[in-house]
N, C-alpha and C positions, 0 to 999 in steps of 0.2 A: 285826366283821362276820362272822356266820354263815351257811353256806350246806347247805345236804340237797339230796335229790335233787327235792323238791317246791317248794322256795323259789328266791324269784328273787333273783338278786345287788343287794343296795341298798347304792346310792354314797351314803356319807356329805357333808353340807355342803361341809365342805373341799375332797371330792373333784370335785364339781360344780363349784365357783368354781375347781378349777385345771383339771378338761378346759376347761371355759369358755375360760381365760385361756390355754392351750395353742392350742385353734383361734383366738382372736383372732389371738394372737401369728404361728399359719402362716399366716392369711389376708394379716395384713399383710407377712409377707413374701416371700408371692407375688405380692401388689402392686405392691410395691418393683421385685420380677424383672421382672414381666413392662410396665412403666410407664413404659420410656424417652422419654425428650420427644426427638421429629422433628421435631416442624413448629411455630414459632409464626407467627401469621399476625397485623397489627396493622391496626387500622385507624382512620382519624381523626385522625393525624398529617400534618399539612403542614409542619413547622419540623424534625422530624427522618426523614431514612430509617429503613427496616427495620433496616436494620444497625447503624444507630447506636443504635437504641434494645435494639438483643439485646444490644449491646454494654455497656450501660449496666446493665443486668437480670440475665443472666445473671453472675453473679457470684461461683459456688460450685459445688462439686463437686455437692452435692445438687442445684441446677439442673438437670441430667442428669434428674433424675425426676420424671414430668408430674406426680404429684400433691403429691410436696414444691414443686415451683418454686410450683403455685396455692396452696398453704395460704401459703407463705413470704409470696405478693401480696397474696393478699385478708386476713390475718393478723398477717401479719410488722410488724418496722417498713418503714414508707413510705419510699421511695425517693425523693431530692429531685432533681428535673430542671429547670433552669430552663425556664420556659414551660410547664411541665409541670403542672395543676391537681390531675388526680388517674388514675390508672389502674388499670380492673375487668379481672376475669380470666374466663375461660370454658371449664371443660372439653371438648373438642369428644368427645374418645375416649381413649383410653390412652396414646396417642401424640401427641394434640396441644394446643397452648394457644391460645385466641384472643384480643387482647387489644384494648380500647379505651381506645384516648389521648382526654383531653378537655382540650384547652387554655386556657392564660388567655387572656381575652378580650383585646386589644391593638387601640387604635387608630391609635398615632403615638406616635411618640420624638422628646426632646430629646437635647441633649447636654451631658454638664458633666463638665468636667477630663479630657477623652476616652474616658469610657464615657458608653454609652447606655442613658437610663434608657424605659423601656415602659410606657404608660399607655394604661387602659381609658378608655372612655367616661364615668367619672365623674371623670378626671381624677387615679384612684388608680395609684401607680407599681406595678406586680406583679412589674416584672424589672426588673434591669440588666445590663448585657451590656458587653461591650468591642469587641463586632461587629455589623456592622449587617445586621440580615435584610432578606434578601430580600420585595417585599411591604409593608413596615410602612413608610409614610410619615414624612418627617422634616420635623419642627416649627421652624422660625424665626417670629422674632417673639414669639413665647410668652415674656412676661416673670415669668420666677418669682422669690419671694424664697426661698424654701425648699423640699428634698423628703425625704420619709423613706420608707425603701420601705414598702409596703405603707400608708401613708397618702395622703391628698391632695397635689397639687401647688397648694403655694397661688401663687395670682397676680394678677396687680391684676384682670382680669376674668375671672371663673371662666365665666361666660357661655359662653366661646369655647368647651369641650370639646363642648357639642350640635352645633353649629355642623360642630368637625375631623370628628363620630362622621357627621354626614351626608355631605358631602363623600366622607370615607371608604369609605363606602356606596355613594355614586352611583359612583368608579373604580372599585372592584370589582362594580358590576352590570355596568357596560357596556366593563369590562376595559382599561383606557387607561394607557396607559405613564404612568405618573407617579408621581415618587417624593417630591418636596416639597410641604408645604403651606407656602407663605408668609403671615403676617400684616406690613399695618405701623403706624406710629401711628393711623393711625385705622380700624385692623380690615378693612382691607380685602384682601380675597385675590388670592394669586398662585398659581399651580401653575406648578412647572417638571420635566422632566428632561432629558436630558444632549444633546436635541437643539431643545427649543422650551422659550416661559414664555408663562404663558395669564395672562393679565390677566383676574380675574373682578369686581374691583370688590367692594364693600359691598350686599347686601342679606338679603332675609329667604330667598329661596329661588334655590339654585343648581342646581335640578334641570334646564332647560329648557339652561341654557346647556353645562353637561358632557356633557348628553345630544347636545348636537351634537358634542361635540372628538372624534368615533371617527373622523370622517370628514375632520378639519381636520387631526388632528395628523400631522407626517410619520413616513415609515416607516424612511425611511433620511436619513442626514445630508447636510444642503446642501453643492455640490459645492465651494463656496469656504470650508467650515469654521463660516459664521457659525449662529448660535442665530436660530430664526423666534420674531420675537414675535407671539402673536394678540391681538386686543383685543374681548374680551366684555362691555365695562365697561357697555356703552349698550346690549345684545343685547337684542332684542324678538322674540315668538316670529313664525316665518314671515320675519322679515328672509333676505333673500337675499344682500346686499354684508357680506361680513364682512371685516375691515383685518386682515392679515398680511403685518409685511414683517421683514426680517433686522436683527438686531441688529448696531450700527455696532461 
């Protein structure tokens, strides 16, 4: 490299690719500096709190830094959370992450040898647990011979899972304490929880009859301890005598 009072200084090749690699190098770590993670904010989580799931996430010193903890998410290896399907990351600013949980779909659990196994609406098991959530309806009657996770629940009629996924549906539209689906020999439904058992009977649609239990089912426990039985088995729409009386 030669220079006079009339020439300009020329940075050879090398020279280029290393200022290059020099500002790289202090941009990122000023990055680093100035990048500390404050805030994650989660959303779309109903089976875990906020805290449970930082708790699960954060995992490593480098966490501490918004943009390692997002490269480590959307990147990294995947983090296995039961229930957990899959979760995207979102820069918000320098200081924060936001993140969205998307869950397995879950309609009802069985149970075998004391865990509980979670199955979607196609009757595929996604989870098994030792604990029983809150929410997710527990299946009697459901006769399986076999389950392997993430495969089907085979059972003598596969029929039944459209059947639990509607049901399913109707207590969470119109929010009714109920935590069991009962079947029996001959498919026919029972709903109970820890204070009544609703007799639904066998048909093609039970939209008419759950639609009434918001206003049937009690709110607090009878005052002699006994379980109210209602009987929906004959309900016709617009009937007005509905049969509830206490279990003996």
């Amino acid at each position: 490299m030669r220079q006079d009072k009339n020439s300009k200084t020329i940075i050879s090749p090398s020279g280029k690719l290393l200022l290059f690699g020099l500002l790289v190098f202090l941009a990122v770590i000023l990055l680093y500096m100035t990048c500390n993670l404050r805030s994650v904010t989660i959303i779309g989580s109903t089976h875990y709190s906020d805290d449970e799931l930082k708790q699960e996430l954060l995992t490593s010193k480098s966490d501490s830094n918004t943009i390692l903890f997002y490269l480590r998410l959307m990147y990294g290896k995947k983090e296995s959370i039961p229930f957990v399907e899959k979760i995207t990351a979102t820069m918000v600013d320098r200081h924060t992450i936001k993140l969205h949980v998307y869950e397995k779909s879950v309609i009802g659990c069985i149970q075998y040898m004391g865990s509980y196994m979670y199955f979607d609406k196609d009757g595929i098991v996604v989870e098994t647990s030792q604990e029983k959530l809150e929410g997710v309806p527990f299946i009697t009657g459901l006769n399986f011979n076999s389950f392997i996770l993430h495969d089907k629940i085979e059972t003598e009629n596969p029929e039944l899972f459209p059947v639990i996924l509607k049901i399913t549906q109707l207590i969470q539209k119109f929010e009714l304490d109920i935590n069991t689906i009962q079947f029996n020999e001959d498919y026919e439904v029972t709903l109970k929880n820890k204070q009544s058992i609703v007799l639904l009977g066998k048909r093609d649609s039970y939209d008419e009859q759950i639609a009434n239990l918001k206003g049937l089912l009690p709110t607090v426990p009878q005052k002699n301890g006994k379980i109210l039985s209602i009987d929906l088995k004959n309900y016709m729409e617009g009937q007005e005598k509905i049969v509830a009386k206490p279990v003996k």
